[in-house]
C-alpha positions as CSV (number, residue, x, y, z in Angstrom):
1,X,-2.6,-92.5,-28.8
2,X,-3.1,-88.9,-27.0
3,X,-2.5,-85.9,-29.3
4,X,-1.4,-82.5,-28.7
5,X,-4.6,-81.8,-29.3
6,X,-5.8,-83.9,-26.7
7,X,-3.0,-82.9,-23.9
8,X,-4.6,-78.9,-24.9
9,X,-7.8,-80.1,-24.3
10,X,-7.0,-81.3,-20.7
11,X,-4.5,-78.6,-20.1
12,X,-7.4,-76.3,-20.6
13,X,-9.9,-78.1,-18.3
14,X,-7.3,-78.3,-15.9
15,X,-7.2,-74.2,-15.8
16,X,-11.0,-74.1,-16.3
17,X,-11.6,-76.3,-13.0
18,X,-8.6,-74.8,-10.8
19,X,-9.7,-71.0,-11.7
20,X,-12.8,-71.6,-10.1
21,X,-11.5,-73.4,-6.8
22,X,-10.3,-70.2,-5.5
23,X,-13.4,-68.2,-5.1
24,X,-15.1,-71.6,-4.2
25,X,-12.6,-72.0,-1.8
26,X,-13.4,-68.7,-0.1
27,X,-17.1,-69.1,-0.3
28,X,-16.8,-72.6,1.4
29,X,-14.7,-70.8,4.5
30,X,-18.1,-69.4,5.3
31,X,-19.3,-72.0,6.7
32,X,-16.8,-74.3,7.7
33,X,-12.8,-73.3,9.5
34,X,-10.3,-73.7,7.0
35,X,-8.2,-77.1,7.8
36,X,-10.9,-78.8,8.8
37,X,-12.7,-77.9,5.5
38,X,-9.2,-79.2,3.5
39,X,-9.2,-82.4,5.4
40,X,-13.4,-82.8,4.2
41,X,-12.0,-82.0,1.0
42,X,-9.5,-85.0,0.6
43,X,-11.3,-87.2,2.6
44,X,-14.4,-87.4,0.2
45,X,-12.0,-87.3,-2.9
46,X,-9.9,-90.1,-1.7
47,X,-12.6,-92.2,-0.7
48,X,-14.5,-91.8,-4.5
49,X,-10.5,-92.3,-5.5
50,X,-10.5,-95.6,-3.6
51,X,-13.3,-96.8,-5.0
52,X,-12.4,-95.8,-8.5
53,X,-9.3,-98.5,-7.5
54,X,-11.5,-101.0,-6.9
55,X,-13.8,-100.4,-9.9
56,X,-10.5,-100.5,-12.5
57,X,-8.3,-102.5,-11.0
58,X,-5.7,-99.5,-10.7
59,X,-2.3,-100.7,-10.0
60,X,-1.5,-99.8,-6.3
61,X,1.7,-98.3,-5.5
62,X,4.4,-100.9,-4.3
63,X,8.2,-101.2,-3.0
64,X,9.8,-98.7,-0.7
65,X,10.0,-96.0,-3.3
66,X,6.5,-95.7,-4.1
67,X,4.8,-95.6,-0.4
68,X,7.1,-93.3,0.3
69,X,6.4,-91.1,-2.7
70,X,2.6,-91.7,-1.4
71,X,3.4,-90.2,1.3
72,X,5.7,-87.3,0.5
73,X,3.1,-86.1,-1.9
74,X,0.4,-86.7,0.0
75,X,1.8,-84.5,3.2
76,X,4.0,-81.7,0.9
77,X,1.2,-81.4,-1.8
78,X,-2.8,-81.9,-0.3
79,X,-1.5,-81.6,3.5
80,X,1.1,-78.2,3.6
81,X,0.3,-77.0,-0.2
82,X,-3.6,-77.0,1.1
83,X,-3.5,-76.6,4.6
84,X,-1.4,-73.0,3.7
85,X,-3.8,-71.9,1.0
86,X,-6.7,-72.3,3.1
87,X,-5.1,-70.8,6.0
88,X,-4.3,-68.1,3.9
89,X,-7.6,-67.4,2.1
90,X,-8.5,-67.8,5.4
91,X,-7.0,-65.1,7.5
92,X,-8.7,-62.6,4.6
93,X,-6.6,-63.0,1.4
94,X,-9.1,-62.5,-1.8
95,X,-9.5,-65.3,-3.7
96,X,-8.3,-63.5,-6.8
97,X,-4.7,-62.2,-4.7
98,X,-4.3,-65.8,-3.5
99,X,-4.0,-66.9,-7.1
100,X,-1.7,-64.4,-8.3
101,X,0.4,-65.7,-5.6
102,X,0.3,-68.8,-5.8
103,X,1.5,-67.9,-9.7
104,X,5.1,-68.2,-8.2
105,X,4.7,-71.6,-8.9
106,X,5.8,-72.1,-12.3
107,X,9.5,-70.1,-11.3
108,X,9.5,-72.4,-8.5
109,X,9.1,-75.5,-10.8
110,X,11.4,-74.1,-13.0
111,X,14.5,-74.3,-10.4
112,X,13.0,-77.7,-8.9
113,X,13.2,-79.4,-12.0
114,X,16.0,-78.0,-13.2
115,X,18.0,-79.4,-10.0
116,X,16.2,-83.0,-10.3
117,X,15.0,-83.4,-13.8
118,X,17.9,-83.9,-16.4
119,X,15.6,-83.1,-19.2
120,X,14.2,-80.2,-18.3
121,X,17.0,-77.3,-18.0
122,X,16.3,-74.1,-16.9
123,X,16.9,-72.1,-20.4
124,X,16.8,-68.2,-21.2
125,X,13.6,-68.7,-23.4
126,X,11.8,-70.4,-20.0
127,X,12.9,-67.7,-17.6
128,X,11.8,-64.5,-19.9
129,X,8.6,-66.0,-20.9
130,X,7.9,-67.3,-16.9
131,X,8.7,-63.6,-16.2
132,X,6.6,-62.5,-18.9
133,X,3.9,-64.3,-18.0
134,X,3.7,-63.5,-14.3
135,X,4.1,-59.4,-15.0
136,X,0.8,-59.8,-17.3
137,X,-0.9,-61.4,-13.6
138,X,0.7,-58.8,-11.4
139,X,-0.3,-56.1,-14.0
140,X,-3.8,-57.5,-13.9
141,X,-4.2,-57.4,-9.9
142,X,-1.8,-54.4,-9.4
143,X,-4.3,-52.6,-6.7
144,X,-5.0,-55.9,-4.5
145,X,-1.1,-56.4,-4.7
146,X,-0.5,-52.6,-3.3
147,X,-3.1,-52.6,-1.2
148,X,-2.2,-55.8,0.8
149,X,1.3,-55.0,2.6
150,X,-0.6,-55.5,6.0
151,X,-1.7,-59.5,4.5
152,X,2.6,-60.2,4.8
153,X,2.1,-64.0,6.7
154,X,-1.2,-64.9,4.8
155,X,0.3,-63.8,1.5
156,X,3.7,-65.5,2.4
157,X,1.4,-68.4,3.1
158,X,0.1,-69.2,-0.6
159,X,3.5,-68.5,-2.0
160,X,4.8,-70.9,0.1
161,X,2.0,-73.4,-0.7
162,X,3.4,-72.7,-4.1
163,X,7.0,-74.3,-3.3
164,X,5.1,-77.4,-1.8
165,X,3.3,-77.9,-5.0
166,X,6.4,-77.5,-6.9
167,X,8.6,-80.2,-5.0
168,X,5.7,-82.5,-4.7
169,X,5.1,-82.5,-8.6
170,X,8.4,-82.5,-9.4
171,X,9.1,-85.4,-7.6
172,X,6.5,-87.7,-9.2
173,X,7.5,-86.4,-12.3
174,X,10.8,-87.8,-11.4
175,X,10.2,-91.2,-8.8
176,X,6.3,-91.9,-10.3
177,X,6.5,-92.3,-13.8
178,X,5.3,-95.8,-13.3
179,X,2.2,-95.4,-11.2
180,X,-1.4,-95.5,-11.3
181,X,-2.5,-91.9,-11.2
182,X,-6.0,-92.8,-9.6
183,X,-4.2,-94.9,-6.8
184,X,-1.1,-92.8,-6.1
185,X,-4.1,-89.8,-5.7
186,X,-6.4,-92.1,-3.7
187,X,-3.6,-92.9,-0.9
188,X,-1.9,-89.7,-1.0
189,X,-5.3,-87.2,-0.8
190,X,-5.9,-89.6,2.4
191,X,-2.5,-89.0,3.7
192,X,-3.3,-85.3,3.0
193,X,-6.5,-85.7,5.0
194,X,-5.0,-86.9,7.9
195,X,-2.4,-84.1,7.9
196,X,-4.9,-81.7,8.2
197,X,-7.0,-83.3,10.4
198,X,-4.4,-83.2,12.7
199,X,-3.4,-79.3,11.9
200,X,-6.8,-78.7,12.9
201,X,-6.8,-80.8,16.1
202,X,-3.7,-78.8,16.8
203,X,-4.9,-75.0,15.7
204,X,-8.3,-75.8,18.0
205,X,-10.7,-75.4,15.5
206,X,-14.3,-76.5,16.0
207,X,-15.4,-79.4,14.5
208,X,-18.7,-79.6,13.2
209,X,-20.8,-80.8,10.3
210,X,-20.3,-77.3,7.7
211,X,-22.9,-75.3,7.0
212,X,-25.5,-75.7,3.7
213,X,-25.3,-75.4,1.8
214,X,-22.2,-72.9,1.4
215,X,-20.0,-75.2,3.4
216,X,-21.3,-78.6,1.9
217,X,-21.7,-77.6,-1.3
218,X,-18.0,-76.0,-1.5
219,X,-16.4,-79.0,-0.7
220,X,-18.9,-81.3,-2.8
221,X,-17.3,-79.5,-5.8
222,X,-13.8,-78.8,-4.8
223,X,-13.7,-82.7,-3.7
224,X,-14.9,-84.1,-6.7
225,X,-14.3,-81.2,-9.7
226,X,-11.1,-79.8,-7.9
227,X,-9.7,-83.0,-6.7
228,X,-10.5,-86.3,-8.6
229,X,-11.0,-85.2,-11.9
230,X,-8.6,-82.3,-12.0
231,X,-5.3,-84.6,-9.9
232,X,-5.7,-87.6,-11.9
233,X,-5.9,-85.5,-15.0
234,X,-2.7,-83.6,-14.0
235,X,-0.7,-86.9,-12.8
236,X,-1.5,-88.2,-16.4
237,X,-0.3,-84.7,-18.3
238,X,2.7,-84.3,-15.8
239,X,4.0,-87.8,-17.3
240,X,3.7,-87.2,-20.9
241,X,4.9,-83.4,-20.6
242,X,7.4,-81.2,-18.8
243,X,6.5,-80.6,-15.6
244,X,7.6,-77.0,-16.1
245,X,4.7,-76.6,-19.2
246,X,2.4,-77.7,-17.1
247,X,2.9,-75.2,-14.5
248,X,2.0,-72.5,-16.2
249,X,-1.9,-73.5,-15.4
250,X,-1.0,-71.0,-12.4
251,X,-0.9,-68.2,-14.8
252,X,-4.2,-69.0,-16.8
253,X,-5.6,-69.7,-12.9
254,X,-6.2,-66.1,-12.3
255,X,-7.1,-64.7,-15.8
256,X,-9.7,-67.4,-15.0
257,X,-10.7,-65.7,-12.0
258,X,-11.3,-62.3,-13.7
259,X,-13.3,-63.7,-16.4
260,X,-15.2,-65.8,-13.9
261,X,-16.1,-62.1,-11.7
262,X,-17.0,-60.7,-15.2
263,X,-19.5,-63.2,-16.1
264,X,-20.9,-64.3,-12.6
265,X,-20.1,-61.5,-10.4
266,X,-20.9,-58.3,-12.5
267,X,-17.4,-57.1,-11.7
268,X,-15.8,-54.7,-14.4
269,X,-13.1,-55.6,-17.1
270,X,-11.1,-53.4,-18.2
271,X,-8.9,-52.6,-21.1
272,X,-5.7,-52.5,-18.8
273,X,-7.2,-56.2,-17.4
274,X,-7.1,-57.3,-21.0
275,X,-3.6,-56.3,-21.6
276,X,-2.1,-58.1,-18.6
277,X,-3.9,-61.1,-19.6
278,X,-2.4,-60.7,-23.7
279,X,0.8,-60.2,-21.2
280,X,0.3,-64.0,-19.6
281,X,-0.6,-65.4,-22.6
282,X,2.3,-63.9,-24.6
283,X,4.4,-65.6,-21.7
284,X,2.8,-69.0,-22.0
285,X,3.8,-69.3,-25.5
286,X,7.6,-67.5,-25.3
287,X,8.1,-69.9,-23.2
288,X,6.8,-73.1,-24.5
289,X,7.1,-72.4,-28.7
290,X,9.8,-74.6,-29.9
291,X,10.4,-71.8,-32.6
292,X,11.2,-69.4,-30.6
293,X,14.1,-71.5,-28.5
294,X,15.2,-72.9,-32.3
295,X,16.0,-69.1,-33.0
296,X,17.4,-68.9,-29.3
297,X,20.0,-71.1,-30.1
298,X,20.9,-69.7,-33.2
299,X,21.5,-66.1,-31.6
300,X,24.0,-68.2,-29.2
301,X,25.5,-70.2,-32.4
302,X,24.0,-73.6,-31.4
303,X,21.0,-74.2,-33.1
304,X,19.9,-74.5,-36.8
305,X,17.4,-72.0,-38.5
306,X,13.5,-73.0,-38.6
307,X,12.2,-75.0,-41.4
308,X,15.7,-76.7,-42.3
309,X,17.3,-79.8,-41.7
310,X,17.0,-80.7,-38.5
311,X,14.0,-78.6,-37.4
312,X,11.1,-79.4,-39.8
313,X,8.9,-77.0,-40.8
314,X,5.3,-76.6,-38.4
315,X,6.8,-77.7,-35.4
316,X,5.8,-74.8,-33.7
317,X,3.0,-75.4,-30.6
C-alpha cells in the first residue's frame, strides 16, 4: 500500500521532470515550429503509451462517460494546455516567465474544484498559502515580469494554458477515478496529437523532420520524461490526493528552473532568489499542513486544539 512517503517521492519527481520541460521546451523550438513540435511530442508518447496497454493489459476506457472524458482531456489538456504554451514560449516568452505563469494554475484549481469537487472546498488556509506561495515565484522573477508588458498575448497565452490544465484535471479527478491511467493517457495524448496537428495545418507551419539533434532530441525527452512517465504518474497521485495539493507542482516548477540555470547554465543565485523560493515553499506547506487548518478552525470556533481528541498528535505533513 502507497505511503505518504511514497506519494512525496512521486510528487517530487513530478516537479524534478516538469521544471526541466520548460527550458527543454524552448531549446526544442529551435529546430522545429511550435505545434508541430507538440503534436511530435504526443504522438511518440501515445504510441509508447499504446504499447505499454498492450504489454499490461491496461483496462481501456469504456461507456459514454469515459470516451468522452478521453476526449475532453485529451483536446483541453495535451491539445489547448500545449498547443498555448508552445505558442507562447514560442512567440519569445523565457522559459523561466512561462513557468511563473503558468503558476496561476494552482488558484485556478482551487476555484475548479471547489465548484465540482465536494471534498475539496476552497478554505482561508488554501487561498493564503496559494497566495503565499505564488508571491515567493513573482518575487523570484520580478525583472522578467516588469520587463515583459510588450509579451501581453504570449503571456496571456500560458496563463490560459493554465485554466485548460486546471479543468482538464479536475475533471478526471472527478469522472476518472476508475480508469487506467496508462490507457486514459495513451488515447487522450493521441487526441491531443491530432489537435495540434491540425492547429498547425491551420497556422501554416512547415512541416518537416526537426532538426538534430536540438529538435529530436527535445522531443525524445519531453515525449518520454515529460509525457509517459510524468502523466501516468500524476493521473495515479491526482486519484489518491486532492487535486488542489497536487497543483502546487507549478510553484516548485520554476524554483526548479532557477536551480536548473544555477547548476547547468552558470546563471547567478541570489540571496533575494532564495527568499522567494523560502516564500513558495512556506506557501506549499500553509497550505497543505493539517495543523495549521486544525488551529484555523479553532480561531473560527469549529475545530478542536492539536494533539487532543479528535486530532491525534503527528498528524501534521
Amino acid at each position: 500500500m502507497a505511503t505518504r512517503l511514497t506519494y512525496g517521492a512521486a510528487f517530487t519527481m513530478l516537479c524534478a521532470i516538469w521544471g526541466s520541460t520548460w527550458l527543454v521546451i524552448k531549446i526544442g523550438l529551435q529546430g522545429a515550429p511550435p505545434l508541430l513540435a507538440a503534436s511530435l511530442r504526443f504522438v511518440v508518447a501515445s504510441v509508447v503509451l499504446l504499447v505499454a496497454c498492450l504489454v499490461f493489459r491496461s483496462k481501456l476506457p469504456k461507456g459514454r462517460t469515459e470516451w468522452a472524458l478521453v476526449a475532453f482531456y485529451g483536446v483541453v489538456l495535451f491539445g489547448a494546455d500545449y498547443g498555448l504554451i508552445y505558442w507562447g514560449e514560442g512567440n519569445h516568452v523565457d522559459s523561466g516567465l512561462s513557468a511563473v505563469l503558468f503558476a496561476t494554475f494552482p488558484f485556478q484549481t482551487a476555484i475548479a474544484a471547489h465548484a465540482l469537487l465536494k471534498t475539496e472546498r476552497l478554505s482561508a488556509q488554501k487561498l493564503v498559502g496559494i497566495a503565499l506561495g505564488f508571491a515567493g515565484i513573482a518575487f523570484i522573477f520580478r525583472a522578467q515580469l516588469a520587463a515583459s508588458a510588450d509579451l501581453f498575448f504570449p503571456m496571456l497565452a500560458i496563463v490560459l494554458a493554465a485554466t485548460c490544465a486546471a479543468a482538464a484535471s479536475v475533471a478526471v479527478k472527478r469522472w476518472g477515478h476508475d480508469m487506467d491511467p496508462v490507457s486514459l493517457n495513451a488515447f487522450s495524448m493521441g487526441a491531443g496529437a491530432v489537435t495540434l496537428a491540425a492547429a498547425s495545418l491551420g497556422a501554416g507551419e512547415t512541416w518537416a523532420v526537426p532538426s538534430w539533434p536540438t529538435g529530436i532530441l527535445a522531443i525524445v525527452y519531453l515525449s518520454l520524461a515529460g509525457s509517459v512517465v510524468a502523466f501516468v504518474t500524476y493521473l495515479w497521485l491526482l486519484k489518491r490526493i486532492e487535486a488542489t495539493s497536487l497543483s502546487y507542482i507549478a510553484f516548485v516548477n520554476p524554483v526548479v528552473a532557477v536551480l536548473l540555470g544555477f547548476l547547468v547554465g552558470d546563471e547567478r543565485l541570489d540571496a533575494l532568489v532564495l527568499a522567494g523560493a523560502g516564500m513558495t515553499l512556506a506557501g506549499i506547506w500553509l497550505a497543505t499542513s493539517k495543523r495549521v487548518g486544525a488551529w484555523i478552525r479553532i480561531a473560527m470556533g469549529t475545530g478542536v486544539v492539536p494533539g487532543t481528541a479528535g486530532d491525534p498528535p503527528g498528524k501534521d505533513p
